[in-house]
N, C-alpha and C positions, 0 to 999 in steps of 0.2 A: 939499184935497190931491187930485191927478189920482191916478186906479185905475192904476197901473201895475203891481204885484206878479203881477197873474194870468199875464201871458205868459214874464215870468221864471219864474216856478214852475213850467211846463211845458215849460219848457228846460233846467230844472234838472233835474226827471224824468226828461226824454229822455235827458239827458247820463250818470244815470246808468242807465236801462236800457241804456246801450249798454256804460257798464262793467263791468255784471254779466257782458253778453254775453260779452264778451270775456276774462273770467276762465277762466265756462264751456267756453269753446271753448279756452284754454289745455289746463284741467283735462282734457278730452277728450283732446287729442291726448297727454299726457304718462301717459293708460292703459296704453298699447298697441294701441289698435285702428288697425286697418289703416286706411289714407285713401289716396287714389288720390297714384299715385306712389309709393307704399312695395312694395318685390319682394317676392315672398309665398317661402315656404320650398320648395328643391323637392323635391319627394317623392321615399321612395326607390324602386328601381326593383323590382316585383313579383317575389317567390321563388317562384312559385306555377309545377310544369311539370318541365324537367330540371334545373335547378338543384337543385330541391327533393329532387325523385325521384321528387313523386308523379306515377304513370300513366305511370313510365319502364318498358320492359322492355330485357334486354339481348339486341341481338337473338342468332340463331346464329350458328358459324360459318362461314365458305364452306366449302358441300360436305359439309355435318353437316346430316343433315335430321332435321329436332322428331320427340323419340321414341326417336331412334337409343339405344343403352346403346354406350358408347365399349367399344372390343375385342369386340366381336358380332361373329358369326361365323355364315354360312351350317351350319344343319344337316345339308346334303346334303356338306359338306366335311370335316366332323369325324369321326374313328377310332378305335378304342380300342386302337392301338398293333399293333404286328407280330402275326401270327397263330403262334400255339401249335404243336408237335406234335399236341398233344391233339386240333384243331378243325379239321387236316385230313385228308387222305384220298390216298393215293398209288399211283399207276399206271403201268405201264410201255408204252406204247402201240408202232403194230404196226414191224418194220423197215422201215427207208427205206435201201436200199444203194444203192451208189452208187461207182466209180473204184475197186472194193478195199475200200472203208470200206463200213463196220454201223454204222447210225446210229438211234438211239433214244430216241422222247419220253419225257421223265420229268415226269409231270403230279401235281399240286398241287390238288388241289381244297378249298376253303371249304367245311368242314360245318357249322359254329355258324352260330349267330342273330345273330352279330355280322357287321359290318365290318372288316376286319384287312388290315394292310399285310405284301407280302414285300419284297424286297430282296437282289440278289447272285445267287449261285453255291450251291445245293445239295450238300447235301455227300452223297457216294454211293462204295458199299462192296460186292463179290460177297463172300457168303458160302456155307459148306458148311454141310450138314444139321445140324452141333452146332454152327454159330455162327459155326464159324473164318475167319477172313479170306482169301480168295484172292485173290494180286498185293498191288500197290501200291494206292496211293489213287489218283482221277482224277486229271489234272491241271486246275487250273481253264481254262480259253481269257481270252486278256485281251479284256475289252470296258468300254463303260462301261454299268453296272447300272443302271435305273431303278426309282426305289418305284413299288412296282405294290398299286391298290389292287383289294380280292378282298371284293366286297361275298358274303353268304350264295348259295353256290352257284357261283361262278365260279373261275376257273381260270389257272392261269400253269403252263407250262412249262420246260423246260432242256434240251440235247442234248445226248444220251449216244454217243460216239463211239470204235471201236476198228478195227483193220483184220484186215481179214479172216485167220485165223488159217492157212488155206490157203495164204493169199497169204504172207503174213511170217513164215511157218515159227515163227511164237514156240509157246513151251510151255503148252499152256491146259488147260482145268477145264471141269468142269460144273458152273456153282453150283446152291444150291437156292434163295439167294432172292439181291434186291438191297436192303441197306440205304439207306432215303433219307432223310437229314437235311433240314430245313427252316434256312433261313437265319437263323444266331445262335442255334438253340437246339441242344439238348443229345441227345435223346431220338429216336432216327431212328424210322423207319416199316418195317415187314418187306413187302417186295413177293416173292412168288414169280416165280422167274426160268424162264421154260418157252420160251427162247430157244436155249436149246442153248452151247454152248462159247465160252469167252472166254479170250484170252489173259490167263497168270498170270505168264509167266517169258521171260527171252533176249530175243533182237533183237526190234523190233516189237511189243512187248507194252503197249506204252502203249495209256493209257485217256484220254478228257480231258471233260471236262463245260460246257457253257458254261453262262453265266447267264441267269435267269429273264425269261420275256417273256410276254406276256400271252397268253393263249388257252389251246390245247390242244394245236398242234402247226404246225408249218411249212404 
C-alpha cells in the first residue's frame, strides 16, 4: 500500500495551526486593546493656570498703586480742627485811616503746638475798665470766609472799622480794652485799647468788622 498519510498529516496540522490562529486573534481583539483604526479617548483639557487659580494674582486697580491703605491721607493735610481761645493770642495792630474812616487790624496769632483751622468773622466788643460794654456790637461786612489754616505760629487777621468820631459827630468813649472773640467759640481774648475814643452812641457810631484772611494785615 502507497505512503500516502504523511502529507495529509501535515495539512491537517497546518489547517489547524491556522485555527488556533484565528481564535487567538479573535480573543485579542474582543480584550479591549486598542488596534489601529480604533479613536483613542480624548483627554480632558488641563486645569492647571487661571482656571485653577494656582499662580493667579488679582491684579490692582486703575490708579491704586500696591501699598496704597484706601482713605490715606497726605499728613501735611490733616488738622486737629478749629483753634481754641486757649491756643491763641490777640492784637490790635497800628491805625490805617483813611476818607474819615479808623481802620484796625485785629490779629489772631497760633500759640500751640498744634495745627488749627479758623473760619469767619471774629466777634469784637469795647469795653470799660469794669468790663462794661460800650456801643453796640460790630457789625459783621458781608464777604465770603475762607477756612484758613494757622499752622503753630502764623497768623489771620480781620478789619476793625469806625469813622471818625470828629467827623460823624457820634457820642464816644474811651475804652480800656477790646474784646476779641475767635470764631465759634465762646471765651474772648482781653486786648487793651491805647487808641483813644470810639464812637458809642447817635448818628455814625457804627462799628463793622470783616472776616478773617490770612496774614497779619493789609
Amino acid at each position: 500500500m502507497a505512503n500516502t498519510s504523511q502529507p495529509l498529516r501535515r495539512t491537517a496540522l497546518l489547517a489547524s495551526a491556522l485555527t488556533v490562529l484565528g481564535v487567538l486573534t479573535a480573543c485579542g481583539s474582543e480584550s479591549g486593546t486598542t488596534g489601529p483604526g480604533t479613536p483613542r479617548a480624548t483627554e480632558a483639557p488641563s486645569t492647571t493656570g487661571a482656571d485653577s487659580g494656582a499662580g493667579s494674582a488679582t491684579a490692582p486697580a486703575e490708579g491704586t498703586a500696591p501699598g496704597d491703605t484706601a482713605g490715606s491721607a497726605s499728613a501735611s493735610a490733616r488738622t486737629d480742627g478749629r483753634c481754641h481761645t486757649s491756643e491763641l493770642r490777640a492784637a490790635v495792630g497800628r491805625v490805617d485811616p483813611g476818607a474819615g474812616q479808623r481802620n484796625f487790624p485785629i490779629v489772631l496769632t497760633n500759640t500751640s503746638d498744634r495745627t488749627c483751622t479758623v473760619y469767619g468773622h471774629p466777634g469784637a466788643a469795647f469795653v470799660d475798665a469794669s468790663g462794661e460794654q460800650l456801643g453796640a456790637d460790630p457789625d459783621r461786612v458781608p464777604s465770603s470766609p475762607e477756612t484758613l489754616t494757622l499752622p503753630p505760629g502764623k497768623s489771620a487777621w480781620a478789619g476793625l472799622s469806625f469813622s471818625s468820631p470828629q467827623i460823624s459827630g457820634a457820642r464816644t468813649a474811651t475804652p480800656a480794652a477790646l474784646l476779641v472773640t475767635p470764631p465759634d467759640e465762646r471765651d474772648p481774648i482781653e486786648v487793651a485799647w491805647t487808641a483813644g475814643e470810639v464812637p458809642v452812641g447817635g448818628d455814625g457810631s457804627s462799628v463793622s468788622v470783616t472776616a478773617l484772611e490770612g496774614g497779619t494785615g493789609p
